[in-house]
N, C-alpha and C positions, 0 to 999 in steps of 0.2 A: 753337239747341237742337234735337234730333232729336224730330221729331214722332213719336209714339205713335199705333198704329191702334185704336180703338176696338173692342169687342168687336162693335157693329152694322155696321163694315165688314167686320169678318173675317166675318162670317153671310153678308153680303152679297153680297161677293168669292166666297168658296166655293160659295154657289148657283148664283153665273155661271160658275161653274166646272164644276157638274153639269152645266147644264144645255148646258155646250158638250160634254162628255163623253156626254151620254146621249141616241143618237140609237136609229136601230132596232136595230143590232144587241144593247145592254144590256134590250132587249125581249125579244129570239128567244132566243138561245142559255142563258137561265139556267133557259127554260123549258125547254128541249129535251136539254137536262142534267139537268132533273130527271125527265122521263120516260124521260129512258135510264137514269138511276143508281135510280130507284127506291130500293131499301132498303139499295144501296151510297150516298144524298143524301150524307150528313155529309161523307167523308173526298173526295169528286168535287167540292164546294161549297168545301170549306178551298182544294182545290186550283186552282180558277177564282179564287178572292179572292187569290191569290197573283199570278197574273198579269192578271187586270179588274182588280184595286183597287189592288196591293199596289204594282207595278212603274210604272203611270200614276201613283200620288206619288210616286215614286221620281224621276221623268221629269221632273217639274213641279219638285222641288225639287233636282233636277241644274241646270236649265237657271236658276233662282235662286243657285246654288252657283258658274255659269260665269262669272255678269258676263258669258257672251255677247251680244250684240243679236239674233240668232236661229239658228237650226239652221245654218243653212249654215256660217256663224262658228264654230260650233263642231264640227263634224262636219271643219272646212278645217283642224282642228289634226293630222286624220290627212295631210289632201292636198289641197291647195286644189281638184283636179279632184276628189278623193273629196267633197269637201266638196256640191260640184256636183250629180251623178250620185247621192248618195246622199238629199241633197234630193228633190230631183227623182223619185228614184223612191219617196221615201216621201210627198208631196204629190199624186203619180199614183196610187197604192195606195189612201191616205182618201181619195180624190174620184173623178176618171170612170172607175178603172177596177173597184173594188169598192164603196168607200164610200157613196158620192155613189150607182151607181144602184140598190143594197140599199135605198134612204129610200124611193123610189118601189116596189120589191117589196113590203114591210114592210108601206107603208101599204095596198095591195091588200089581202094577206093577210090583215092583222088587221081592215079597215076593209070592205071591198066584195067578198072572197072569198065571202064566208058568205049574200049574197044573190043568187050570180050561179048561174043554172041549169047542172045537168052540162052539157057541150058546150059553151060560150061560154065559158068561162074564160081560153081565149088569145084572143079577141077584146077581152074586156073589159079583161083587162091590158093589151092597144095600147092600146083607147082613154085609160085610168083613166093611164096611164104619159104617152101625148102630153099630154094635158090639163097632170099632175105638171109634165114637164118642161119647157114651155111655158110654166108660169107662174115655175117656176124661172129659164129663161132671161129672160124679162121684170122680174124683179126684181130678179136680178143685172145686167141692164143696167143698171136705176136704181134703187139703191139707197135706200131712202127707210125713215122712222121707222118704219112700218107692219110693218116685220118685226123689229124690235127690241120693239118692244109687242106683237104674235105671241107672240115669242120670253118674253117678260117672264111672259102672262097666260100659257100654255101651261105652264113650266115649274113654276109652284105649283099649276096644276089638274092637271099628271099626277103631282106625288107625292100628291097629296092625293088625287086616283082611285084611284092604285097603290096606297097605303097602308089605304085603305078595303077595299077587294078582298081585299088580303092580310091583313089582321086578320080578315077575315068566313073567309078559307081559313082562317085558325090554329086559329079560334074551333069552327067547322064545318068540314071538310075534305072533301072531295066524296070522298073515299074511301078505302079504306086505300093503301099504298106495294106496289108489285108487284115484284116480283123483277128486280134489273138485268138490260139487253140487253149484248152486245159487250164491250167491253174495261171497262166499267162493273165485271163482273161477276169478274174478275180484280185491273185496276189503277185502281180507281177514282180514287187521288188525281193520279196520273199523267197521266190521260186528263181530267180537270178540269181540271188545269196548261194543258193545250194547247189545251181547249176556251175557255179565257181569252184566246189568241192573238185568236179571231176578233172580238172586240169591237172591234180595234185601237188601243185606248185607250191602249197604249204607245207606238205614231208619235202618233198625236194629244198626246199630254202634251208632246213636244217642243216642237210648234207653238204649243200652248195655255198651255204657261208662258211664255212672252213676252205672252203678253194678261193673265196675270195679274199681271207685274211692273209692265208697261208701267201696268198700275190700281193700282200699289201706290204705284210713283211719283205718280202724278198726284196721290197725298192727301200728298204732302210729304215722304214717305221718300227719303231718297237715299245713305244709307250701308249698302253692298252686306250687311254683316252685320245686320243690320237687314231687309231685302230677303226674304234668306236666309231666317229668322226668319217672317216676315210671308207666305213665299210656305208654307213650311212647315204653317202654321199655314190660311189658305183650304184646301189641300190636305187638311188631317185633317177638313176640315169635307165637302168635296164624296165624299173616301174614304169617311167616315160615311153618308152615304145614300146610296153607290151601293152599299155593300157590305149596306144592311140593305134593301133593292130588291131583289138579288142573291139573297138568299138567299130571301127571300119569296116569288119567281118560282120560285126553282127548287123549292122546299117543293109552291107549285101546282102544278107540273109533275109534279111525285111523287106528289103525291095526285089527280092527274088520269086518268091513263092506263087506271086500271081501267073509268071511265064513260064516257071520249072514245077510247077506244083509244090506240093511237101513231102521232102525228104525223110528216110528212117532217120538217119542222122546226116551232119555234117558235110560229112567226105565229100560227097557230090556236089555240092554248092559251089567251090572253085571252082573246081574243073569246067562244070557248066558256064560259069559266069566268065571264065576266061576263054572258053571257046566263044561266047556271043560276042563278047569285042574285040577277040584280036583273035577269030578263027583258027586253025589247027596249031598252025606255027607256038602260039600261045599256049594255049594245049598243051602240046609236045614240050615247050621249058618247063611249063610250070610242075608235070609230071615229072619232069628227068631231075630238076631240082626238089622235088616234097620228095620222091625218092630216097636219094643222096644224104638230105637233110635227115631223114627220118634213120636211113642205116647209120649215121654217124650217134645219134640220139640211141642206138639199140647195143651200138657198142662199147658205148659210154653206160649202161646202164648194166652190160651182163658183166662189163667188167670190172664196176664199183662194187658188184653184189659179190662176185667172184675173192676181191681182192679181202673183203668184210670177213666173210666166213669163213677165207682160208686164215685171217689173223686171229676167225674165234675158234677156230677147228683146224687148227695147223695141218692134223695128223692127215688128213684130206688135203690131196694138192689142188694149187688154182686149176688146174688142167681137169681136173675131175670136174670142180663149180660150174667152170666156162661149161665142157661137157651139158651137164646135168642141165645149167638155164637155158642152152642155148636151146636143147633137145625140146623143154618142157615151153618153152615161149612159141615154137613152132607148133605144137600139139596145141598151146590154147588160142593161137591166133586163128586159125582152121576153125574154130567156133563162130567165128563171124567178126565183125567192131559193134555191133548193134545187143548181141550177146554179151560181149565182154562190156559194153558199158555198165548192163543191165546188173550185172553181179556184182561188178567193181562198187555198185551204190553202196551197199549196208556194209559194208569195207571199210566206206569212207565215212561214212556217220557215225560208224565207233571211233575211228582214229582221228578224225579234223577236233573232235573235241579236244581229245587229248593231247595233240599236237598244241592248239593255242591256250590250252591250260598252263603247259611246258611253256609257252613263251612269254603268256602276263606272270609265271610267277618270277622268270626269270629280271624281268624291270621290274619288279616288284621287293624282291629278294633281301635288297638291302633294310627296305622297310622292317620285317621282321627277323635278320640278323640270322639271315639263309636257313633258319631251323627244319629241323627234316619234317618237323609235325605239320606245319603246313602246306608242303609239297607233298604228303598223303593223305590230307585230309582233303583237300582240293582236288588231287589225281582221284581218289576212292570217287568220289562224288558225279565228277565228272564220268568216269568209269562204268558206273552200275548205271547212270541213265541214258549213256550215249550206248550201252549194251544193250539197253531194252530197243532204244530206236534200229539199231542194228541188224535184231534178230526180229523186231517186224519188219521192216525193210526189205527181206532177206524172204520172209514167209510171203510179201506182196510180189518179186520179185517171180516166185517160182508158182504164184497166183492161185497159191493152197490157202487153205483155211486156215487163220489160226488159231491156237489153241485156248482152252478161257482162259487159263493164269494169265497168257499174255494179253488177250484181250479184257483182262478187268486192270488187269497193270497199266496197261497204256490208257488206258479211259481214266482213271485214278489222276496219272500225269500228268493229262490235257487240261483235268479240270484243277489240279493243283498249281502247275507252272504256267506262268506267265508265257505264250510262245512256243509252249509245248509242239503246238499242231504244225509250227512253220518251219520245225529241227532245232528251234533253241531255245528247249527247254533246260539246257545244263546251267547255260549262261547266269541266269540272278542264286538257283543256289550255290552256286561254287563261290560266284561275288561274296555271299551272305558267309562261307564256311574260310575263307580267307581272312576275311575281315573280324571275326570272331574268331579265330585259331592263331592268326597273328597277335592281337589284341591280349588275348591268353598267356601267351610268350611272352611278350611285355610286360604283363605285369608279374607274371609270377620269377623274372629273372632279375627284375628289380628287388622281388621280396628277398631271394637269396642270393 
């Protein structure tokens, strides 16, 4: 008989689930969202909950939905080397090349920014960073309970901080809402959508739904609709408090700006906001926890990436991986958090597309009787114009000029796709190359 999961493991499951999801960046950007959208909050926040909350359940319960054994397995239904490559470059994305050393900026900013004199700020980052990574790399070499109990005590003391803070913001609000900055003030719900990319909670759901099946299994379930069901269901509970966190921060952030000014990014927003109601004392947890939380989240990440390429690359031991990300996370954290956002963007405009291409074709699948021709006809598509967004994004980014191909391409695309200008321009031709590539399949396997 098919075992049933009780209502205290699904509670359970779903926290573990938060609390893999919620590293620094579900910190920075919902703050930093609400001090740009100010009194544009509401329709900027709907638009962040669509892709921080909405698309990472999406992801979790695709990867529930696949009966795959993990990403790569299912990404190989486009191309066994697509499979590969796209792995790969979405495990190097969460980890040493933005993920992983954002945990050690994060913690600076929110944690030890606020007490380092003008003019030592990039000394104290090396130092507060070598420290970070160094102990990361030492505990992803040996892996031991001790950050699993980290992980355990950390994850109820920061909703339970979070939730504190932002109830005392609801109650009391440090100030009124100031008038949106930038595209806030225009496209707010558009420019919320993409502000959602940077969490990367959508690559991470790939990953993290196999940790959550693989715990679904281990309580006795093992019929895939069941599965399905059960991974479903953790999912609405971890979506539940990230999305009422989400909002709470960005609410702070909106009613911050007028007394803290406008921040580069995020980071500062707690810390400031916790020092004005619950002066140092406050302060000082709230730091020693984003800390803690944040090194737990770094070594969870050098050593997912670690464990990845030593199974694609045997010949290379994990000792070397650990090595090499822990090294290279400490060298790109030292760039700043305001830097490493800056680049992580056209990273993520190529790969969000193709991440939730990967997940509608996966509930889709059955429709056209898993054929590989529509899993690259749809990846291709997606592909070549979330590239073009990419490598503009990338040329705005480092605020060169760019070149006319690209600038008669991308002028081509605004005026052809619906959406183009607000990042979703993939969205209706892929709809259009699915639905005509499946449709195809159908009939022609009818005919023979």
């Amino acid at each position: 008989m098919q075992q049933k999961i009780s209502f205290s493991s699904f509670l359970l499951i779903g926290v573990m689930l938060f609390a893999l999801f919620f590293g620094a960046g579900n910190l920075i950007f919902p703050a930093s969202l609400g001090q740009n959208a100010g009194e544009s909050l509401w329709p900027a926040i709907l638009g962040f909950l669509i892709t921080g909350v909405g698309l990472p359940f999406l992801g979790i319960v695709a990867m529930g939905f696949s009966g795959s054994e993990n990403l790569q397995m299912l990404a190989s239904r486009v191309h066994p080397i697509y499979g590969i490559v796209f792995t790969s470059v979405l495990y190097l994305t969460i980890g040493p090349f933005f993920a992983a050393p954002r945990t050690g900026a994060v913690a600076y900013d929110i944690g030890i920014s606020s007490y380092i004199p003008s003019g030592y700020g990039t000394l104290a980052l090396f130092i507060f960073t070598l420290v970070f990574f160094g102990v990361t790399f030492w505990l992803s070499l040996n892996p031991s309970k001790i950050v699993d109990r980290i992980g355990k005590i950390m994850s109820p003391a920061i909703i339970i901080l979070l939730l504190v803070l932002l109830v005392v913001a609801f109650i009391n609000p440090i100030g009124p809402m100031e008038p949106a900055h930038g595209d806030y003030q225009t496209i707010p719900f558009f420019k919320g959508f993409l502000e959602g990319y940077n969490t990367m909670d959508v690559l991470s759901s790939l990953v993290f739904g196999i940790i959550v099946i693989n715990s679904i299994r281990a309580l006795g379930v093992t019929d895939n609709v069941e599965i399905m069901k059960a991974t479903a269901k953790t999912g609405v509970v971890a979506a539940g408090f990230l999305a009422i966190i989400y909002i709470g921060i960005a609410y702070l952030g909106a009613s911050s700006t007028g007394t803290f000014g406008l921040f580069e990014t995020g980071g500062p927003v707690l810390s400031q906001a916790s020092s004005y109601y619950f002066g140092t004392f406050g302060t000082v947890l709230l730091a020693v926890i984003i800390i803690l939380a944040c090194l737990t989240t770094s070594i969870g990440l050098v050593t997912a990436c670690g464990e990845y390429f030593n199974s694609l690359f045997p010949r290379i031991s994990y000792k070397a991986y650990v090595t090499i990300f822990s090294l290279f996370c400490f060298i790109v954290s030292n760039f700043g958090l305001d830097n490493i956002i800056t680049y992580s963007i056209p990273v993520l405009l190529f790969l969000y597309p193709l991440a939730v291409v990967l997940m509608l074709l996966t509930f889709l699948s059955p429709l056209f009787d898993h054929s590989r021709i529509v899993y690259v006809s749809a990846t291709a598509v997606a592909f070549l114009i979330s590239l073009v967004d990419g490598i503009s994004s990338f040329y705005a980014s480092l605020e060169a000029t760019r070149p006319a191909w690209l600038e008669e391409m991308t002028a081509f695309l605004d005026k052809a796709l619906p959406l183009y200008s607000h990042g979703l321009g993939w969205v209706l031709p892929v709809v259009i190359v699915i639905l005509i590539s499946g449709l195809l399949v159908k009939v022609f396997r009818k005919a023979y």
